[in-house]
C-alpha positions in Angstrom: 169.4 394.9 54.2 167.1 392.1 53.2 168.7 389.3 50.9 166.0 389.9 48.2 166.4 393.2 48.1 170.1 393.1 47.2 169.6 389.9 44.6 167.0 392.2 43.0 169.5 395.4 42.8 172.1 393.0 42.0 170.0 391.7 39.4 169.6 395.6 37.8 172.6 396.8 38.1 175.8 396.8 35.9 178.0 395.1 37.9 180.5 392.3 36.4 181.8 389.4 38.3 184.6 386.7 37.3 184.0 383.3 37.0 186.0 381.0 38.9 186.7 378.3 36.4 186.9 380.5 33.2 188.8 383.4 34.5 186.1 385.2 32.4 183.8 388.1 33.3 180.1 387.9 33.4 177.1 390.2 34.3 175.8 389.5 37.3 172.1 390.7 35.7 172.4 387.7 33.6 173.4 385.0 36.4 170.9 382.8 38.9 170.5 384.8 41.7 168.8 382.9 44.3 168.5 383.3 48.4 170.6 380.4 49.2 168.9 380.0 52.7 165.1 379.0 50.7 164.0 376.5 48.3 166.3 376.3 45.4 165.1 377.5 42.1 164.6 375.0 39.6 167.6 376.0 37.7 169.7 375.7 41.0 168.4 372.3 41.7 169.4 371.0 38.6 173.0 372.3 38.7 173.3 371.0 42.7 172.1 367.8 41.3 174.8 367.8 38.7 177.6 368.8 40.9 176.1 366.3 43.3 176.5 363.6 40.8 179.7 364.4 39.6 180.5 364.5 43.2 179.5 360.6 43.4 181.7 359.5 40.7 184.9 361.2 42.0 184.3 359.7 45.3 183.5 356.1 43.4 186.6 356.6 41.2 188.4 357.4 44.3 187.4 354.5 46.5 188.4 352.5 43.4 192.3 353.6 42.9 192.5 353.5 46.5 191.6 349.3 46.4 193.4 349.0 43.1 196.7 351.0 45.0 196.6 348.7 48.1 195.8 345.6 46.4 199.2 346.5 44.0 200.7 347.2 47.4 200.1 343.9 48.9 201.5 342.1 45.5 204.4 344.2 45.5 205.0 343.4 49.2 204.9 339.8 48.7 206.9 339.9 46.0 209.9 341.3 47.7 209.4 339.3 50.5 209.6 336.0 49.0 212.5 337.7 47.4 214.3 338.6 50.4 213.9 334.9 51.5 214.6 333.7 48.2 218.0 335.7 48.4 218.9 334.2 51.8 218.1 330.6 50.8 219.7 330.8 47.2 222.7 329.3 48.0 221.4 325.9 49.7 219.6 325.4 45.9 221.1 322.4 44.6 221.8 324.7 41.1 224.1 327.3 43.2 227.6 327.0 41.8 229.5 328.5 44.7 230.5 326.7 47.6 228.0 327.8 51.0 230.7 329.0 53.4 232.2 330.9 50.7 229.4 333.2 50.6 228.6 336.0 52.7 225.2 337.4 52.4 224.5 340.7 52.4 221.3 341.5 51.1 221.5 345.3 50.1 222.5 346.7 48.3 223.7 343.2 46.1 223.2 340.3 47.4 225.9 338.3 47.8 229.9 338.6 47.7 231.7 335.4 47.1 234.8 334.4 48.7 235.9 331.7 46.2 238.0 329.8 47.9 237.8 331.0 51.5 236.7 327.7 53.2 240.2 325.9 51.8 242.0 329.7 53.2 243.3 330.3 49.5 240.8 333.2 48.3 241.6 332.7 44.2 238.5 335.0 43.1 235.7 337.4 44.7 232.0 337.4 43.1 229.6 339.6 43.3 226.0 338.2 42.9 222.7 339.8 42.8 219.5 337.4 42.7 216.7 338.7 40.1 213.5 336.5 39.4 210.5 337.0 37.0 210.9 341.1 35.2 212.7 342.7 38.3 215.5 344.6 37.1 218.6 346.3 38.5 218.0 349.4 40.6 220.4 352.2 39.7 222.3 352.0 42.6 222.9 348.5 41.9 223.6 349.3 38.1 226.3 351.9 39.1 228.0 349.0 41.5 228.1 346.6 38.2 229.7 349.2 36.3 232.3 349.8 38.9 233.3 346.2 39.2 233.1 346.0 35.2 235.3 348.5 35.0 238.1 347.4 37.4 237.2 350.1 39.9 237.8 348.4 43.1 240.5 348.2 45.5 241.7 346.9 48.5 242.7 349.1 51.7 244.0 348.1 55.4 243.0 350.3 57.9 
């Protein structure tokens, strides 16, 4: 069966078809029937220029998250980075109020217990630090650990 031949039945008969996008039924007498494998109609070459274009501006909004995401990336990355040093070098500041060999870094997920005392062998007091710069904030894991100290929950066990 020729293609023109069935677009020009299609075209008179009383057949519906659903739209894709609006879920809603249309006659197929009243849509652009066109033999996809010749020159478009004008109609068509409109519409393929429109979908075309929108086409564009996805890709170009695309291409632009995707910078904007790995250039967020690379800040965040640095940012924790020079954390983690900072963390590790914190306690040769000269503003660190514990004594060095008292500390004992761990890193995650606090940074630092505190031995006070240990490097004269009488431990009076145990501290928990954890190093926050600029807006950083505690994670919740880190929030519940606070709350557990806060509330006396900790203990002491020889196995």
């Amino acid at each position: 069966m020729k293609t023109e031949y069935l677009i020009k039945k299609l075209k008179e008969s009383k057949f519906y078809a659903v739209c894709p996008d609006l879920q809603e039924d249309f006659r197929l007498s009243k849509a652009l029937l066109f033999d996809g494998t010749k020159p478009f109609p004008k109609e068509a070459l409109g519409v393929q220029q429109a979908l075309q274009q929108e086409l564009a501006d996805r890709e170009a909004q695309l291409r632009k998250k995707e910078k904007l995401m790995t250039t967020k990336a690379q800040i965040t990355t640095r940012a924790v980075n020079v954390g983690k040093i900072l963390e590790k070098i914190l306690p040769t500041m000269k503003d660190f109020k514990w004594t060095v060999p008292d500390c004992k870094f761990l890193g995650d997920p606090i940074d630092l217990i505190i031995f006070n005392g240990l490097s004269v062998n009488n431990v009076n007091s145990i501290s928990f630090v954890e190093v926050k710069s600029g807006s950083a904030t505690l994670k919740n894991n880190q929030k519940s650990i606070r709350d557990a100290i806060e509330d006396k929950k900790v203990s002491y066990k020889v196995v």
